[in-house]
N, C-alpha and C positions, 0 to 999 in steps of 0.2 A: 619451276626447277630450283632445287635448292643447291648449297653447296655443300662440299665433304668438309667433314671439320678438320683441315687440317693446315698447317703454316702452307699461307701464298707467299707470292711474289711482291704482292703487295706489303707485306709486313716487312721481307726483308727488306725492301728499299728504303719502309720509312727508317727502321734500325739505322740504316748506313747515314741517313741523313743528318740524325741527329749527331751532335756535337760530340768529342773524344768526353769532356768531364761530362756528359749527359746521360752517357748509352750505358744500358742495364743490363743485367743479366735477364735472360725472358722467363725465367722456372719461376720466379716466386711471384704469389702472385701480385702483390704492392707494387712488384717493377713491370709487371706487364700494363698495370694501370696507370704511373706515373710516365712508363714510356710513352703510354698512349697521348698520356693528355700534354706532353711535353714536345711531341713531333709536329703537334699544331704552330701554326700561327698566333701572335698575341690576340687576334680577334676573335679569334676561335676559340682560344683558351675562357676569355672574357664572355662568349657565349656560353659556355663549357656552365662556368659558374655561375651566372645567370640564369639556366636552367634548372640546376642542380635546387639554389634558395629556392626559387618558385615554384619546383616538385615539391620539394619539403612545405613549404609555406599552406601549398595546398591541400594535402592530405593533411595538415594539422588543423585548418579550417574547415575541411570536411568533415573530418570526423576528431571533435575536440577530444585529449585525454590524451591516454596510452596508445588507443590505437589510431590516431593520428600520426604517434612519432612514428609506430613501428610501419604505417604509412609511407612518413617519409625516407625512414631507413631502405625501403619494397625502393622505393623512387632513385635512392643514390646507387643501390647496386645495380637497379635496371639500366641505369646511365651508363654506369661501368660497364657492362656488358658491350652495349653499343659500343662505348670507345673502345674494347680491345675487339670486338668480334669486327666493327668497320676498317678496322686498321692492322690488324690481324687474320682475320677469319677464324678466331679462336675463340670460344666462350669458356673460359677458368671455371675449373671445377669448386675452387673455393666459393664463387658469387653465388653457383646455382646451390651449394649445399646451404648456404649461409643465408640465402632468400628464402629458401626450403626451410630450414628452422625457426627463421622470425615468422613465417606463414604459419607454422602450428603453433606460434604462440599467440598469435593475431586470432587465430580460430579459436583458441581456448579463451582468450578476451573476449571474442564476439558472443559466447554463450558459458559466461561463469558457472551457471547454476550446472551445467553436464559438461564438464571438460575431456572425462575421457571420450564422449561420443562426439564430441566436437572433434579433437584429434583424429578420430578412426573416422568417420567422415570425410576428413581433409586428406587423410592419408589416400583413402579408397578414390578420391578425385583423381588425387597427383597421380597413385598406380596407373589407376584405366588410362590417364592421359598417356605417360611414359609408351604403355605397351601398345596403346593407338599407335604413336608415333613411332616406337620401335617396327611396330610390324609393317608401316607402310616405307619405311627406310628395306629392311628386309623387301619385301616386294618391291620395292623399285629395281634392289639391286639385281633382285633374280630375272625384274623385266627387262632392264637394260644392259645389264653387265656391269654398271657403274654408280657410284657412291652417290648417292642424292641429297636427303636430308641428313644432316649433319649430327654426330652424337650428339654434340654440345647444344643441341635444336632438341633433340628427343631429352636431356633433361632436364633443360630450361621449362619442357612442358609438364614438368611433373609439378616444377616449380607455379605455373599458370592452376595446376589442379590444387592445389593449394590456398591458394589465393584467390581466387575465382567462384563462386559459385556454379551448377550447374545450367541453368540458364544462360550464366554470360561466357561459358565457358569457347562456346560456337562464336559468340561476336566477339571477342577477344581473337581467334584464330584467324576469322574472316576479315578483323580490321586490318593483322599484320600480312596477311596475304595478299589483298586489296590492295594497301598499301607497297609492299613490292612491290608488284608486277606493276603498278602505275610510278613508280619510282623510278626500276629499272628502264621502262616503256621512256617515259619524257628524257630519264639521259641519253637511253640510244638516239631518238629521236633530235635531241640539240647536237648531239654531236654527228649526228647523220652515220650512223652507222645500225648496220643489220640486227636485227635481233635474233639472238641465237637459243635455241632450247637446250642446250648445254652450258650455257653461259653461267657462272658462279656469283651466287648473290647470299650477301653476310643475312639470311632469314632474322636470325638472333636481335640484326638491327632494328628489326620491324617488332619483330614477336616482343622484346624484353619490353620496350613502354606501352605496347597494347596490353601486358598483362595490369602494368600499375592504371591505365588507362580504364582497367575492367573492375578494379578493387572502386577506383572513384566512385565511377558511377553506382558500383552495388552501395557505397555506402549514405551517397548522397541521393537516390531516389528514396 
């Protein structure tokens, strides 16, 4: 079970918490990622960016060059993601469009010699993914009555059709899903409490670094 995209209760708390000279406006999207990463703890922060080098670091040793950076540029927004979609339940339109374009230019890198079939390629991924996931949002809602997978989830998968091949495009899905539900599963579980199939889970958390997770390894086998 996924979540509706839309502001929880958990966002508003962290807003409230932060500091009077701290607290942003949440529209743009630089202050939804600055709020994010500013509600943290200094630990957390210092994990924050510690992740961030080492995303980057990696896709530049993966695959030397151009598309190494544009690698790790895939890496810093999938990060962002995480921090506004776990701290908000929101995934910003601008990361997924902006992941979206660095991925068709990553696709036109990966095969100089035919760019434009490289782009229609990537595009035709990203579509089918999108309308995968649009239709199975739709059909939940009509099975259940209630919003399941989240917009910000159906176009962050356009963003995965992009970036992804079609082979990894399945283990990319199955890692962030996998991932959930054994996430969710061990917190309910530490903190002893039920597990609910309505219960609201930031996907986006899981899904954004399974995507740079699937670019890796296509590029490093």
């Amino acid at each position: 079970m996924v979540r509706a995209d839309v502001r929880s209760d958990l966002g508003n708390q962290a807003c409230a918490a932060l500091p009077p000279d701290r607290k942003q406006v949440f529209d743009p999207l630089t202050n939804k990622i600055a709020a994010s990463f500013a509600a943290q703890d200094r630990r957390a922060q210092v994990g924050v960016i510690f992740l961030a080098v080492t995303a980057f670091a990696a896709s530049t040793v993966a695959a030397p060059g151009s598309r190494g950076v544009l690698g790790g540029i895939l890496a810093l927004l999938m990060l962002a993601v995480v921090l506004t979609d776990a701290r908000f339940f929101i995934i910003p339109d601008g990361l997924s469009a902006t992941a979206f374009a660095v991925g068709l230019l990553e696709a036109v890198m990966q095969n100089p010699d035919l760019p434009l079939e490289a782009t229609v390629l990537a595009v035709l991924r990203g579509t089918f993914l999108v309308l995968m996931f649009g239709g199975l949002r739709l059909a939940y809602r009509w099975w259940r009555g209630r919003e399941g997978i989240g917009l910000g989830d159906v176009k962050l998968a356009g963003v995965a059709g992009v970036w992804v091949d079609w082979p990894m495009i399945p283990i990319a899905v199955e890692i962030a899903a996998l991932s959930a539900l054994a996430v969710y599963g061990f917190r309910q579980l530490v903190l002893r409490r039920p597990i609910h199939a309505t219960a609201k889970v930031p996907f986006g958390v899981f899904f954004a670094p399974a995507i740079w997770l699937g670019w890796l390894i296509e590029v490093t086998l």
